[in-house]
C-alpha positions in Angstrom: 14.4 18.8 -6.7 13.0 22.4 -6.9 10.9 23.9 -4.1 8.4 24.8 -6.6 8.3 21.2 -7.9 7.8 20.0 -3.9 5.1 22.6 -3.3 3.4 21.5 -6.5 3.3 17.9 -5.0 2.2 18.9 -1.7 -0.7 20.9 -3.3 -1.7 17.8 -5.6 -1.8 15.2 -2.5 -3.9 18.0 -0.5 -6.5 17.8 -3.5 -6.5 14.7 -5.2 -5.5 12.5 -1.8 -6.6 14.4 1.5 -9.6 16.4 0.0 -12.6 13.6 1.6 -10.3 11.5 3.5 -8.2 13.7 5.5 -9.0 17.5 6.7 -5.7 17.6 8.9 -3.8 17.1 6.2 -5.6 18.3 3.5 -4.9 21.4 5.2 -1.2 20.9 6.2 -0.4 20.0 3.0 -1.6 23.3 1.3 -0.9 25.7 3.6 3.4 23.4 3.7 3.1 24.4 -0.4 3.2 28.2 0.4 6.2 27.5 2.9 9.5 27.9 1.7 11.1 26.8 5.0 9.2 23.7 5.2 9.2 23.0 1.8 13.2 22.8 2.5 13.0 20.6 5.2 10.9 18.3 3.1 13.1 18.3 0.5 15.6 16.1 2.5 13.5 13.4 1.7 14.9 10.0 0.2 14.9 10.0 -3.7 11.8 8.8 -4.8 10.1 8.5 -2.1 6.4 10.5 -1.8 7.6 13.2 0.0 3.8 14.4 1.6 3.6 11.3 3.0 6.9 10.8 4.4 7.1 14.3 5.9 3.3 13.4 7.4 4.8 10.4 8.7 7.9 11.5 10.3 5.8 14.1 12.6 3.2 11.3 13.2 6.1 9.2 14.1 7.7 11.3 16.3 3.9 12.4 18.5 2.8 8.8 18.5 6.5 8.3 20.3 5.4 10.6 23.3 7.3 14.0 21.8 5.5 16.6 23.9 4.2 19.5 21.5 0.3 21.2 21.6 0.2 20.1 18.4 -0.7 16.9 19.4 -4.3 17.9 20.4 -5.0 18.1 16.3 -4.4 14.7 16.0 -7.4 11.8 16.2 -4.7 9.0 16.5 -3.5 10.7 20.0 -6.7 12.7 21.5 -9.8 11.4 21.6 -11.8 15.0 20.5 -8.9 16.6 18.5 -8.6 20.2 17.8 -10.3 22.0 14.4 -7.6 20.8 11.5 -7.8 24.7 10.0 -6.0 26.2 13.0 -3.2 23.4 12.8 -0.7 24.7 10.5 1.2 27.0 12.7 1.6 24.0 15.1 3.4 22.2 12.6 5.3 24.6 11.6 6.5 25.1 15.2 7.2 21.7 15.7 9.0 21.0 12.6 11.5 23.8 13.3 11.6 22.8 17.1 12.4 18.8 16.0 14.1 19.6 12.6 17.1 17.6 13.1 14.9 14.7 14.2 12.6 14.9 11.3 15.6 15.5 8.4 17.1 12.1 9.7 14.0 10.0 9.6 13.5 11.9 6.1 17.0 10.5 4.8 16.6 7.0 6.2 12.5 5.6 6.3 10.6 4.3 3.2 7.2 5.2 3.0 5.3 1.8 3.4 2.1 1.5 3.6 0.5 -1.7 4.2 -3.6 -0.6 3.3 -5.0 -3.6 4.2 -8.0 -2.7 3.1 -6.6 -3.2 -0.8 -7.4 -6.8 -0.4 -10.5 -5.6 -1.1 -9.9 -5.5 -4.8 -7.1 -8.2 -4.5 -9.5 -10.8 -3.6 -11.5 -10.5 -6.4 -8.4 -10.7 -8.8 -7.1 -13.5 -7.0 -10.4 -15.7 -7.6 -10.6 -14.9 -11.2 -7.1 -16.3 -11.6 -7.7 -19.3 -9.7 -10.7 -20.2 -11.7 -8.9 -19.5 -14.9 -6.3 -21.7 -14.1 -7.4 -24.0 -11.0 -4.2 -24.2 -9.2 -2.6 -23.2 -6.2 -1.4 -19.8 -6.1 2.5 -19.0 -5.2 2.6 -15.5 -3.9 5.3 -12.7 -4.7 4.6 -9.4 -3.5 7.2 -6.9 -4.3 7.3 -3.9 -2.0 5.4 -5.9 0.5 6.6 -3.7 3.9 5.6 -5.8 6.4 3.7 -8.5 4.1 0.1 -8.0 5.3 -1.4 -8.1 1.8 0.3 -11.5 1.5 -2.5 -12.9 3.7 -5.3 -11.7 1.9 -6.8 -15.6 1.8 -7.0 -15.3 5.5 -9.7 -12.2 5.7 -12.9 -12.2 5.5 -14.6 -9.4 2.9 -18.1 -7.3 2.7 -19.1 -5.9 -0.7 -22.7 -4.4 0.5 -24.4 -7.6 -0.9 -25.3 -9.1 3.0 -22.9 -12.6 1.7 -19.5 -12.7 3.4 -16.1 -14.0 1.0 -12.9 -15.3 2.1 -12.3 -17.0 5.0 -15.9 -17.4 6.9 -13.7 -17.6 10.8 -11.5 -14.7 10.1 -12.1 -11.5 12.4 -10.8 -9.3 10.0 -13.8 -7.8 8.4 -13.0 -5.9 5.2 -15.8 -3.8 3.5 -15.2 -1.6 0.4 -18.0 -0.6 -1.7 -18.3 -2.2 -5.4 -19.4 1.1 -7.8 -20.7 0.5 -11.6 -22.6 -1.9 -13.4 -19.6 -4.9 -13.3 -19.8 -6.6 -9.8 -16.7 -9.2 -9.4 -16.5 -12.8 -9.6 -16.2 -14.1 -6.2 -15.2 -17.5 -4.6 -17.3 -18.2 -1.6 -14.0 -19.2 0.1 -10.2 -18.2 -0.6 -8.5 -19.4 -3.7 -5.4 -22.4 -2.0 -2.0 -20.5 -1.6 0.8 -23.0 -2.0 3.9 -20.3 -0.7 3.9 -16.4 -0.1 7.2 -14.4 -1.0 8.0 -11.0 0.6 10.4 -8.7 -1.3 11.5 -5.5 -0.1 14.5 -3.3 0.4 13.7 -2.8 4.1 10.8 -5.7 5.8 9.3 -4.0 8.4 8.8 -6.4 11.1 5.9 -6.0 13.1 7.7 -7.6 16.0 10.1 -4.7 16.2 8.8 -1.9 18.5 10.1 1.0 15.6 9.0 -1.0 12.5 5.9 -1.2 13.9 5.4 2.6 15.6 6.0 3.3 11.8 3.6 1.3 10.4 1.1 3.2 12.7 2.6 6.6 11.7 2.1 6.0 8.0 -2.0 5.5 8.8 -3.4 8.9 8.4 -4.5 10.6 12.2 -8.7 10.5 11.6 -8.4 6.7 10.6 -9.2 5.1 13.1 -11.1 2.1 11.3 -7.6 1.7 9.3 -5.9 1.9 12.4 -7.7 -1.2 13.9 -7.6 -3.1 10.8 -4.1 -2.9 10.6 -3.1 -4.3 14.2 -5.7 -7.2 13.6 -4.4 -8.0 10.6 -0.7 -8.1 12.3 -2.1 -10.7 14.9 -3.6 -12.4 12.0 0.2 -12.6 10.0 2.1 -13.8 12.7 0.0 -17.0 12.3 0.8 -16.8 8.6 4.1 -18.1 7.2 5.8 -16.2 5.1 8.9 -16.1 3.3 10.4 -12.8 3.2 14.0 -11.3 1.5 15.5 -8.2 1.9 16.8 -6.7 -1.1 15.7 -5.2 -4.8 12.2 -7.4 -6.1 12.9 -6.8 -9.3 16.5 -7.6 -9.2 16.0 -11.2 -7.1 12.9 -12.1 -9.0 14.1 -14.4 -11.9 15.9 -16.3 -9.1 12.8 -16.8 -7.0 10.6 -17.7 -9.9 13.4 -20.3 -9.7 12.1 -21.8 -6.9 8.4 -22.3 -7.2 6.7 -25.7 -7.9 5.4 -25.5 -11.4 2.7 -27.6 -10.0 1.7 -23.8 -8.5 0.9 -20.9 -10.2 3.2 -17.9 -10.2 1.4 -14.6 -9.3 3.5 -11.6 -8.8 2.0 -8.2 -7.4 2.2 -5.2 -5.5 -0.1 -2.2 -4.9 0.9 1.5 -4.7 4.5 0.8 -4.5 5.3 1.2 -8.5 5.2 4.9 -8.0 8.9 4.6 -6.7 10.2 2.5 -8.8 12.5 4.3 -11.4 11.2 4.2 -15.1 14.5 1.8 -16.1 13.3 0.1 -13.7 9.7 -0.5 -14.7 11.0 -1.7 -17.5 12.7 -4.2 -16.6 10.3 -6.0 -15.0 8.1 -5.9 -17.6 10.6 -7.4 -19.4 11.3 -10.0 -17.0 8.0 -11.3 -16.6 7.8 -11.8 -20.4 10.5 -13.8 -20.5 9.5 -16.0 -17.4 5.9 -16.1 -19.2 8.1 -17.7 -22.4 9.2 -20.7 -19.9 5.9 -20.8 -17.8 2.8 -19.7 -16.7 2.8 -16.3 -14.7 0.5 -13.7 -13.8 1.4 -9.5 -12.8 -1.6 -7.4 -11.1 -0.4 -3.9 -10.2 -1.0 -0.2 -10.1 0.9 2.9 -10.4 2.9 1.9 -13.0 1.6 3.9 -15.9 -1.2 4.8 -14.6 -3.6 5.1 -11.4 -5.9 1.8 -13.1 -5.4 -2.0 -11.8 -4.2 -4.0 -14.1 -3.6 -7.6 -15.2 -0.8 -9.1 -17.3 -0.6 -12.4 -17.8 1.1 -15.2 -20.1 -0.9 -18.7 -20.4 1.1 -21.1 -22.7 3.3 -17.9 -23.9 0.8 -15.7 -25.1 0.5 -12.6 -23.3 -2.9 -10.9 -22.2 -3.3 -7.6 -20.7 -6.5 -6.8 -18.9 -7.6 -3.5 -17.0 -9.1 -5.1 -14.1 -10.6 -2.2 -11.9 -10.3 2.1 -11.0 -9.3 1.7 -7.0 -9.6 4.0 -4.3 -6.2 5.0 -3.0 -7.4 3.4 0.4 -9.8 0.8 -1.4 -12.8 2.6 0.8 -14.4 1.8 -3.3 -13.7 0.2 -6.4 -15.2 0.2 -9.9 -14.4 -3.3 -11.8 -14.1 -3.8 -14.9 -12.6 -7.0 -15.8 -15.0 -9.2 -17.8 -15.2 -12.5 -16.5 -16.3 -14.8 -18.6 
C-alpha cells in the first residue's frame, strides 16, 4: 500500500473517528499523515487490518506495559492530569523511532479487536425484536467476536434516557447510549432466552491471559475511561458466562456450526465493526451462505460495515428473505438513531 493511500487513512480516522471523541489522537493521527517516516512504519501493518488503530494500539500497548518514555504524561489511561494532546506529536514520533522494532513486530502479528461493549446498546434492541418475531430461544454466533464480550449482551443491564432500566434488572454493568430521532426501539423489560453462544475468531483473545488482555486495554482509546471500566466489568461478568469459542475463519466453519444448533433455537448470526476486514470475496460468500442455510431453516444476520456504516438485518423466515435497515450507530454506540419499524 502507498504512503499517500496510509496518510489519507490516517487523516480520515482523525476527522470522521477522533474529531469529538479523542483529541490525543485526533491530533496524532493528522499530524502521522504529513510523516513520511511514520507513515512507513505504519505501513508494516497486517493486510487488512485498520492501520490508525493498530499503530494507536501498539504504542498504547507498549506504555500501559511500563515502557518508560515522557510521552506517557499525554496519556489519560496512565496519568491522572495528562498533558495538552496538541504538544504530543513529537513525543510520538520519538518514541516510535526509539521502539521501532517493538512496534513493527506487534504491527505484523496483533489484530485489531475491539470488544465496544457498549454496542450492546443497539444489539439489545435488535435482539428483542427477533425474539418477539419469532418467540424462541436465541443460538448465538458472533463472528469476529475477540474475546466474546458482546456474546453476553442478555446479561447487562441498559439506559436509554427514559428513567426504565432493560436487560437484566441484577446486572452491574450499566450501559447508557442515547436513542436520537423520532423511532424509539422496541424493548423487552427483561433479556430475550439464549439457548448457546458461539465465538468465531482467527485469534480469541482470552481475558485470562495477562497479553490478550493488556491488549484489549490498549485497543480502548487513552481519555476513555468510562469504556475502560465497562470493559473489565464486563470481563468479570463473561467468565460467569459460558461460551463456546473456535479459533479459525467464521465464515469458513459456519455451515458446519449451523450444523449443530437445535432447530428448536433460533439461529442468529452477527458481528459489529469487524466486516471492514473481511475481504470483498469474502463478503460474498457469506452472504451466500446464509441464503442457503435460510433455504433449510430459519436464520437471522445483523451487521455493519459491510457495504456501508448503517446496521442492518437480513433474515429468512420459511425461505423468504427480508432485509431491514435497522439503525445509523455511533462507532462507540455513545448514540444511535433507529429505524426499524416494528410492527
Amino acid at each position: 500500500m502507498s504512503l499517500k493511500i496510509i496518510s489519507e487513512r490516517f487523516r480520515r480516522f482523525a476527522i470522521r473517528e477522533c474529531r469529538g471523541s479523542s483529541e490525543l489522537y485526533e491530533q496524532l493521527s493528522l499530524n502521522v499523515a504529513e510523516d513520511e517516516e511514520i507513515l512507513r512504519l505504519a505501513s508494516a501493518a497486517r493486510s487488512g487490518q485498520p492501520i490508525p488503530n493498530l499503530l494507536f494500539g501498539a504504542v498504547h500497548y507498549l506504555l500501559l506495559k511500563g515502557y518508560t518514555h515522557e510521552l506517557r504524561e499525554f496519556y489519560g489511561s496512565i496519568v491522572d492530569r495528562p498533558r495538552n494532546p496538541q504538544h504530543a506529536f513529537p513525543y510520538f514520533r520519538d518514541f516510535c523511532i526509539h521502539y521501532q522494532e517493538d512496534i513493527t513486530a506487534m504491527l505484523t502479528n496483533k489484530l485489531v479487536q475491539t470488544n465496544e461493549v457498549r454496542r450492546c446498546a443497539y444489539l439489545y434492541p435488535s435482539f428483542c425484536f427477533i425474539y418477539d418475531m419469532v418467540k424462541k430461544p436465541l443460538s448465538l454466533i458472533e463472528i469476529g467476536t475477540s474475546a466474546g464480550l458482546q456474546l453476553a449482551w442478555d446479561k447487562y443491564r441498559y439506559d436509554y434516557g427514559s428513567h426504565v432500566t432493560y436487560g437484566n434488572p441484577h446486572s452491574n454493568v450499566l450501559i447508557a447510549s442515547e436513542v436520537r430521532g423520532e423511532r424509539f426501539p422496541f424493548l423487552l423489560p427483561k433479556s430475550p432466552p439464549i439457548a448457546e453462544r458461539i465465538g468465531i475468531d482467527l485469534h480469541v483473545n482470552d481475558l485470562q491471559n495477562e497479553e490478550d488482555c493488556l491488549w484489549m486495554q490498549a485497543l480502548i482509546w487513552p481519555e476513555h475511561k468510562e469504556r475502560r471500566e465497562l470493559f473489565q466489568k464486563a470481563a468479570r461478568c463473561l467468565q460467569q458466562t459460558p461460551v463456546r469459542f473456535i479459533e479459525g475463519d467464521g465464515i469458513a466453519l459456519l455451515p458446519n456450526i449451523v450444523a449443530t444448533i437445535p432447530e428448536d433455537t433460533i439461529i442468529c448470526v452477527f458481528h459489529t465493526h469487524v466486516a471492514n476486514q473481511i475481504p470483498d470475496k469474502a463478503k460474498q460468500l457469506l452472504i451466500k451462505q446464509i441464503r442457503e442455510i435460510g433455504q433449510m431453516r430459519d436464520i437471522f444476520h445483523l451487521y455493519n460495515n459491510m457495504w456501508d456504516t448503517k446496521l442492518h438485518l437480513d433474515y429468512f423466515i420459511d425461505g423468504i428473505e427480508h432485509n431491514e435497515i435497522v439503525a445509523e450507530t455511533d462507532g462507540h454506540a455513545r448514540w444511535f438513531r433507529w429505524e426499524l419499524d416494528h410492527s
